[in-house]
FILOFI-388657 format. One record per atom (N, C-alpha, C): x, y, z. Coordinates in pm, whole numbers, padded with zeros to 5 digits, always signed. Layout:
// residues N
XYZ;...
END
This chain:
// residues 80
+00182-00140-02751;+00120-00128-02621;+00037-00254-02595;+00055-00290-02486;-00033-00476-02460;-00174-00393-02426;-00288-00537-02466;-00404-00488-02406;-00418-00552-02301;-00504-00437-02229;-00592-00455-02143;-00739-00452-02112;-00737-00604-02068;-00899-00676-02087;-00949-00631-01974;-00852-00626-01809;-00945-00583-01691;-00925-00460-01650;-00837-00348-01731;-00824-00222-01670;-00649-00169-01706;-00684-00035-01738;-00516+00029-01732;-00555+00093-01637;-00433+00118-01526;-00375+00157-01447;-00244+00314-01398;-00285+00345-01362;-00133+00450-01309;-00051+00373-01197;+00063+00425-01221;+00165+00368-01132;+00280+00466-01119;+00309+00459-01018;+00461+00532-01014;+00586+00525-00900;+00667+00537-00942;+00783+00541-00826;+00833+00675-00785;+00964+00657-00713;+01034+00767-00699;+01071+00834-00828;+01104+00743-00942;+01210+00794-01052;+01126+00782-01157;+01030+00688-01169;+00955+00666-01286;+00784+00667-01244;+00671+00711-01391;+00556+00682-01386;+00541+00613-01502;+00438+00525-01461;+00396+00493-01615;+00269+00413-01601;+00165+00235-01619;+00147+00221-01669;+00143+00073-01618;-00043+00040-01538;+00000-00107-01543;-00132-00177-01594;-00108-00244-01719;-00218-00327-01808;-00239-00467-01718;-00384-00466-01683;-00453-00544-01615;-00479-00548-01474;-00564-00621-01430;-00612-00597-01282;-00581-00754-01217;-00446-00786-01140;-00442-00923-01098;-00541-00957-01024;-00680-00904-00963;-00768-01002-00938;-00868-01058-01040;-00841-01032-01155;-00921-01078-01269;-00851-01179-01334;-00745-01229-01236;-00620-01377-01254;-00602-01373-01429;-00555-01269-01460;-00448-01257-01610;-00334-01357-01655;-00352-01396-01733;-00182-01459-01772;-00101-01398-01778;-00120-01236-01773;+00036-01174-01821;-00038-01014-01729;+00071-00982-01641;+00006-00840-01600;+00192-00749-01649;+00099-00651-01722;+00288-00539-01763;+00260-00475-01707;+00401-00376-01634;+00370-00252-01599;+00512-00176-01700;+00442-00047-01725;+00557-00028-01833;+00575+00125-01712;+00720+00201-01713;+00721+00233-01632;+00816+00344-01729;+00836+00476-01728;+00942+00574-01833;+00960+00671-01710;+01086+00724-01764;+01173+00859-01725;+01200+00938-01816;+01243+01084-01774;+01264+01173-01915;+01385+01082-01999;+01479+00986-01903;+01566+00933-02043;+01592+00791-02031;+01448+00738-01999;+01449+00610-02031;+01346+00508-01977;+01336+00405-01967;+01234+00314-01927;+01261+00187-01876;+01151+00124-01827;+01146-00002-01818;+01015-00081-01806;+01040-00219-01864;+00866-00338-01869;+00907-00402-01789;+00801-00424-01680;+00785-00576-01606;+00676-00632-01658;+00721-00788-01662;+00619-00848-01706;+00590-00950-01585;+00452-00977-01568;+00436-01100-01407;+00381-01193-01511;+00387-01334-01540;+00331-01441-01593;+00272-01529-01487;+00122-01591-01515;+00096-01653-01406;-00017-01759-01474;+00031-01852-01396;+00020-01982-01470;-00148-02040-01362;-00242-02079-01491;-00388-02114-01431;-00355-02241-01323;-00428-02209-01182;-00439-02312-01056;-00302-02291-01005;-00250-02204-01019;-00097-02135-00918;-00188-02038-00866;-00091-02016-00754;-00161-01912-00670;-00115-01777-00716;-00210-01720-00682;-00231-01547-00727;-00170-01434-00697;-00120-01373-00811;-00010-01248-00767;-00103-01169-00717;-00069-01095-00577;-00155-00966-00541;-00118-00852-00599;-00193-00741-00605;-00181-00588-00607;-00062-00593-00541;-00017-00593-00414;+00084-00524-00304;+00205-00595-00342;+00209-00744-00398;+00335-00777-00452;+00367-00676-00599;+00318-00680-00663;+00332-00568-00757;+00392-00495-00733;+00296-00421-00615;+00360-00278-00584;+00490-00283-00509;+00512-00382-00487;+00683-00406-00349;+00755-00407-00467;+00761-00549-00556;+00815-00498-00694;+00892-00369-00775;+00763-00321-00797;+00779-00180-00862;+00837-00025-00777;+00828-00088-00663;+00888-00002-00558;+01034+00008-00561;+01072-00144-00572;+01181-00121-00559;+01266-00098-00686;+01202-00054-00761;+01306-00055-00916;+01336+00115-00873;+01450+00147-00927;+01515+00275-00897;+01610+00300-00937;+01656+00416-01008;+01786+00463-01124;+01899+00441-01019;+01997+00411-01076;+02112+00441-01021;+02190+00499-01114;+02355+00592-01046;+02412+00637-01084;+02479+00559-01239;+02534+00611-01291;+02581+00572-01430;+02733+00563-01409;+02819+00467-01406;+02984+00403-01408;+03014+00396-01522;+03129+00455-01501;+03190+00443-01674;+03271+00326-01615;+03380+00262-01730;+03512+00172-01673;+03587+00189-01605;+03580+00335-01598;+03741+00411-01542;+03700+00375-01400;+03586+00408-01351;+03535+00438-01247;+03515+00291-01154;+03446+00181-01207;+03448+00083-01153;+03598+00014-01054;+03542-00021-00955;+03674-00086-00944;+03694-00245-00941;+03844-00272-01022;+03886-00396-01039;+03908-00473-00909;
END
């Protein structure tokens, strides 16, 4: 689990909750949001480099908004 120096967080989507270590106005080098379902997960990681400009809260959240399960394709199913 990464630490967090300015705050853990709740987060959630349609499909997933989980989990976001740090507060981007406390300009972090690394903000995760770790994000689970009953059968499975996912990490974003934002890296942000000192005297670049600053990830907001709401980019985050557009981000994390848009992550969302999709159906599962076998081979058969795809088409060539």
């Amino acid at each position: 689990m990464p630490k967090a120096g300015s705050g853990i967080f709740l987060d959630s989507t349609r499909d997933f909750k989980g989990f976001q270590f740090e507060n981007p106005q406390s300009r972090p080098s690394r903000i995760t949001v770790e994000l689970f379902s009953n059968d499975g997960g996912i990490d974003v990681i934002f890296m942000q480099k000192a005297g670049a400009p600053a990830i907001s809260q709401a980019e985050i959240n557009r981000v994390i908004q848009s992550i969302h399960r999709t159906p599962l394709q076998t081979a058969s199913t795809v088409a060539t």
